[in-house]
C-alpha positions as CSV (number, residue, x, y, z in Angstrom):
1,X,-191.2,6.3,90.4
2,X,-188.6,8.6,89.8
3,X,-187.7,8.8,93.4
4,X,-187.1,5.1,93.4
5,X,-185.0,5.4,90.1
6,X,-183.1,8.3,92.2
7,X,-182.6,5.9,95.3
8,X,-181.1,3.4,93.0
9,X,-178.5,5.1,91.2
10,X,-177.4,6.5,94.4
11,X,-176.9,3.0,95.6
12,X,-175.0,1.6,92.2
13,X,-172.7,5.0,92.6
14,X,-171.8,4.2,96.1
15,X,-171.6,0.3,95.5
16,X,-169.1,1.5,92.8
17,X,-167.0,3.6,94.7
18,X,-167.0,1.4,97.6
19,X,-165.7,-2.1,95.3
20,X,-161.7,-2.2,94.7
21,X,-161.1,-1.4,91.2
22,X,-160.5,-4.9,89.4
23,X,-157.2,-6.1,89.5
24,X,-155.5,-4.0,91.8
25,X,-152.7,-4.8,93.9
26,X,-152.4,-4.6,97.5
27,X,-150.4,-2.3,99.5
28,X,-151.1,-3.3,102.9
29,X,-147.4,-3.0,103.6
30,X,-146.5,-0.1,101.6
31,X,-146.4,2.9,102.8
32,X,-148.0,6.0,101.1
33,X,-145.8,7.2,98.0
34,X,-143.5,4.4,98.2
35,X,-143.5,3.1,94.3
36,X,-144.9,-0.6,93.4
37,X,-141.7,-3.0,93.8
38,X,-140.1,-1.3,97.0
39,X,-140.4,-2.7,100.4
40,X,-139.7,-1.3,103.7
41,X,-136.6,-3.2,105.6
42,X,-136.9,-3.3,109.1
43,X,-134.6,-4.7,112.0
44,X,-132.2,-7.6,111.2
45,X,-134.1,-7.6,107.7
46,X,-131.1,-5.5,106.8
47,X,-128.3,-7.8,107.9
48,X,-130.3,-10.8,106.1
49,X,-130.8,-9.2,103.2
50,X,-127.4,-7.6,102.9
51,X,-126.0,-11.1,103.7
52,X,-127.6,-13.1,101.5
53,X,-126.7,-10.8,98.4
54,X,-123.3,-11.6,99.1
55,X,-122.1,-8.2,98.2
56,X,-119.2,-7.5,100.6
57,X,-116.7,-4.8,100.1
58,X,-112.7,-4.6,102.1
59,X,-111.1,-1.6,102.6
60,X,-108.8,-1.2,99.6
61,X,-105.1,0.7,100.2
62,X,-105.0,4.2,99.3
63,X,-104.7,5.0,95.6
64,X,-103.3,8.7,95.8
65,X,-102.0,11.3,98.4
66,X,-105.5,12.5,98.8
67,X,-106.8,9.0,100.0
68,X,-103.6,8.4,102.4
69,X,-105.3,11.6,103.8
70,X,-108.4,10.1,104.2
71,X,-107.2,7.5,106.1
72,X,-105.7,9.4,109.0
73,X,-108.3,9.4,112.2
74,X,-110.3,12.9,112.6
75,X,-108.8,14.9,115.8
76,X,-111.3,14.6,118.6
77,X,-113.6,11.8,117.4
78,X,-113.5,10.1,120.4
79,X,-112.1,6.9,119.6
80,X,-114.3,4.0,117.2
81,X,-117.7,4.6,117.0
82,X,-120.4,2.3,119.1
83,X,-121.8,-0.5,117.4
84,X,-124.9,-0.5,115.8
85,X,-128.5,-1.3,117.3
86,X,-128.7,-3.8,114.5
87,X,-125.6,-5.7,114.6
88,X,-125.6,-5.4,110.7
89,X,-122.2,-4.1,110.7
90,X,-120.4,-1.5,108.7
91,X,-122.1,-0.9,105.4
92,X,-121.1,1.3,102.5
93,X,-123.6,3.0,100.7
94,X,-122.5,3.0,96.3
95,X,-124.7,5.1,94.0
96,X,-126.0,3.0,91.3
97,X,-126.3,6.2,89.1
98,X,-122.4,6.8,88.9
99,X,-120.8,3.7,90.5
100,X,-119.5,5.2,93.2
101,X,-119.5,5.2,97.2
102,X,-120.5,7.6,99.1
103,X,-117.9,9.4,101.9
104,X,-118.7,11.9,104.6
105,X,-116.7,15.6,103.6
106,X,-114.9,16.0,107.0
107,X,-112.4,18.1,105.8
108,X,-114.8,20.9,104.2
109,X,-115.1,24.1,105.6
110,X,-118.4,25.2,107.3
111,X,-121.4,24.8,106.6
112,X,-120.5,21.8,104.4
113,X,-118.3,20.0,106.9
114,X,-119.5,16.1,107.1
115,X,-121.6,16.4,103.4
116,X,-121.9,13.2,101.9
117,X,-121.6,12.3,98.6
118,X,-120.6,9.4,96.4
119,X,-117.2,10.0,95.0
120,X,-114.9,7.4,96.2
121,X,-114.0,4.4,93.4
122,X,-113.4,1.7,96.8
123,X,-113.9,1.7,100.0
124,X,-110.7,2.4,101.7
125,X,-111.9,3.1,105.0
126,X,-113.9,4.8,107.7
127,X,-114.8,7.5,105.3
128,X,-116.9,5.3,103.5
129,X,-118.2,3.8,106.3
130,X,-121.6,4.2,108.2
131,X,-123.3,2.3,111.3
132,X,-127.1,1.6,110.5
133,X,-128.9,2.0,113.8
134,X,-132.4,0.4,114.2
135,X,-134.7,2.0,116.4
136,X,-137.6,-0.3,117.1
137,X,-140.2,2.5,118.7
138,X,-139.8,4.4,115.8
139,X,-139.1,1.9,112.9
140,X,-136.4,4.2,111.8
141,X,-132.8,3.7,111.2
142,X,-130.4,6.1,112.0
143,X,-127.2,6.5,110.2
144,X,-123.6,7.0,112.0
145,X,-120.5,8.1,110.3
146,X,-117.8,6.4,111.2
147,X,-115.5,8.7,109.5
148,X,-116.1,11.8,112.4
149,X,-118.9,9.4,114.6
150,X,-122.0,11.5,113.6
151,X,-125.4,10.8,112.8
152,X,-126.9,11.8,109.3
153,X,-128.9,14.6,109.2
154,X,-130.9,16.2,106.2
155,X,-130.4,19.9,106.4
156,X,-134.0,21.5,105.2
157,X,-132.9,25.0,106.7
158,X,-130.1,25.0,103.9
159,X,-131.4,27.1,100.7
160,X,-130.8,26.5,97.4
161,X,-128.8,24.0,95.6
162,X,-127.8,22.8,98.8
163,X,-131.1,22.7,100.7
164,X,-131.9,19.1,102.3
165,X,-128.3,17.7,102.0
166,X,-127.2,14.9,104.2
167,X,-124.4,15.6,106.5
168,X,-122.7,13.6,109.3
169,X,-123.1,16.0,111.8
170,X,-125.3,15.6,114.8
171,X,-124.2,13.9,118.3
172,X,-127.5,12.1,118.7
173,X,-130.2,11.3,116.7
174,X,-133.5,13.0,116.1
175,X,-135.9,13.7,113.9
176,X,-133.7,15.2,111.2
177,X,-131.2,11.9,111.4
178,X,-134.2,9.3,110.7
179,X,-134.3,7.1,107.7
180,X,-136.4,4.7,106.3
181,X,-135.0,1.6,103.8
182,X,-136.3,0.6,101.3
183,X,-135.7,-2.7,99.1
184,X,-136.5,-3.8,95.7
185,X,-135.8,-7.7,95.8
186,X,-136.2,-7.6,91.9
187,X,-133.4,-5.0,91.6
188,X,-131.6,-6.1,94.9
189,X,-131.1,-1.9,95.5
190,X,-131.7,0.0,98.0
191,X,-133.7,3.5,98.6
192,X,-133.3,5.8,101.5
193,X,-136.3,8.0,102.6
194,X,-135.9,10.5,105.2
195,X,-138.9,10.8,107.9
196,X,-138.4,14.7,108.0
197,X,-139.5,15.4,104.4
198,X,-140.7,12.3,103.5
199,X,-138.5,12.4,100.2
200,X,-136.1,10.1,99.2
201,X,-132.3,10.5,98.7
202,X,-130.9,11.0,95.4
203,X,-127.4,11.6,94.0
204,X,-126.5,15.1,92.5
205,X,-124.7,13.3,89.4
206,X,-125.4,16.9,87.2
207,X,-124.0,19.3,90.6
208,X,-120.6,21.0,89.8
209,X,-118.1,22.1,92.2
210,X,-117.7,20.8,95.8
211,X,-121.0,19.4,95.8
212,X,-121.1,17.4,92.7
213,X,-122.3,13.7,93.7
214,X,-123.9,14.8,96.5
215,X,-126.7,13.0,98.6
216,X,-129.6,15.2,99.2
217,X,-133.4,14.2,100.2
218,X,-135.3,16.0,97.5
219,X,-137.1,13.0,95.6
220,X,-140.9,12.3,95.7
221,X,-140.3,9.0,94.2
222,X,-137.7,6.6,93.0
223,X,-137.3,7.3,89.6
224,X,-134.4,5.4,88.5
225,X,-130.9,5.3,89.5
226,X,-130.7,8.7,91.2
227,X,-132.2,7.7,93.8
228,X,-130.8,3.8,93.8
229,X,-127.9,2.6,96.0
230,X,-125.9,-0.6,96.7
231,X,-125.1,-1.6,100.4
232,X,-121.8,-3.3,101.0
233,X,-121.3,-5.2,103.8
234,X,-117.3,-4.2,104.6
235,X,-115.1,-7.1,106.0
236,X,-111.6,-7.4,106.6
């Protein structure tokens, strides 16, 4: 008797364990540590999406000296940058958590030369502008600056504050320069996750110096708007 009591617990604990627990959602399409709401964007999803949320950005003129600066083509860059696997266009990336866009550092000294971060109040040109390249083996996108024509890559050597930063600096793109998107369709944001860490991007609102604002892939999660962004289509 009691070994037949035994048998059937064993069989209610494994029924149990093996039955959904009630009212749970499915996340068939999510992948692991990607928060309830978020979706992966894959493809021409990004130029649909991006289209239809009519949020389109033109260069603006330059404001100051330091933006007429900004303007001026880097030495060497080889001309306009290829288009992109996608077709989506040039995009610029705006921080929800200070309202700014994000523009690639070619002018800083080494080893900070191409850092991006989210400074700029408009878009006034190639500075603020990346290429989102789609690569179907991998379901990755890769992201170009068109400010000095490199890929994005997330520097996990670097130590310290500055440790997984994203800088436009590589000449192809590996597995350092892989992204996945992410959209919330309640929020209409976007989230960036790199494939090296598996963390997502976040914008260093609290850093001082010459890497306040910047973009680093530190983020387990998407906690709120440090790790939101807008993408712009840019026209004109």
């Amino acid at each position: 008797m009691t070994s037949a009591l035994l048998s059937l617990s064993a069989l209610l604990t494994a029924s149990a364990l093996a039955a959904p627990a009630a009212g749970a959602a499915p996340h068939n399409d999510r992948p692991a540590g990607v928060p309830a709401g978020w979706e992966r964007v894959t493809g021409a999803d990004l130029t649909h999406i991006t289209g239809a949320s009519d949020r389109q950005q033109s260069p603006s003129a330059p404001t100051s000296a330091s933006a007429s600066v900004r303007q001026q083509p880097l030495s060497g860059s080889g001309g306009s940058a290829s288009a992109p696997a996608d077709e989506s266009g040039p995009l610029a990336i705006k921080s929800v958590r200070n309202g700014k866009f994000t523009a690639t550092e070619v002018n800083y000294a080494a080893p900070n030369t191409g850092a991006l971060r989210a400074r700029s109040t408009a878009v006034t040109g190639a500075w603020e502008s990346f290429a989102f390249e789609w690569d179907e083996a991998g379901q990755t996108y890769a992201i170009k600056s068109l400010a000095n024509n490199r890929y994005v890559a997330v520097e996990k050597n670097f130590t310290g504050q500055a440790q997984n930063t994203l800088r436009a600096r590589s000449t192809t793109a590996g597995g350092w320069e892989r992204f996945e998107v992410f959209h919330n369709e309640d929020l209409n944001l976007y989230a960036l996750r790199s494939t090296l860490n598996n963390l997502f991007v976040a914008m260093e609102n609290s850093y001082t110096g010459s890497l306040q604002y910047t973009l680093r892939a530190r983020s387990a999660d998407v906690t709120g708007s440090w790790e939101q962004f807008d993408l712009y289509n840019i026209v004109g």
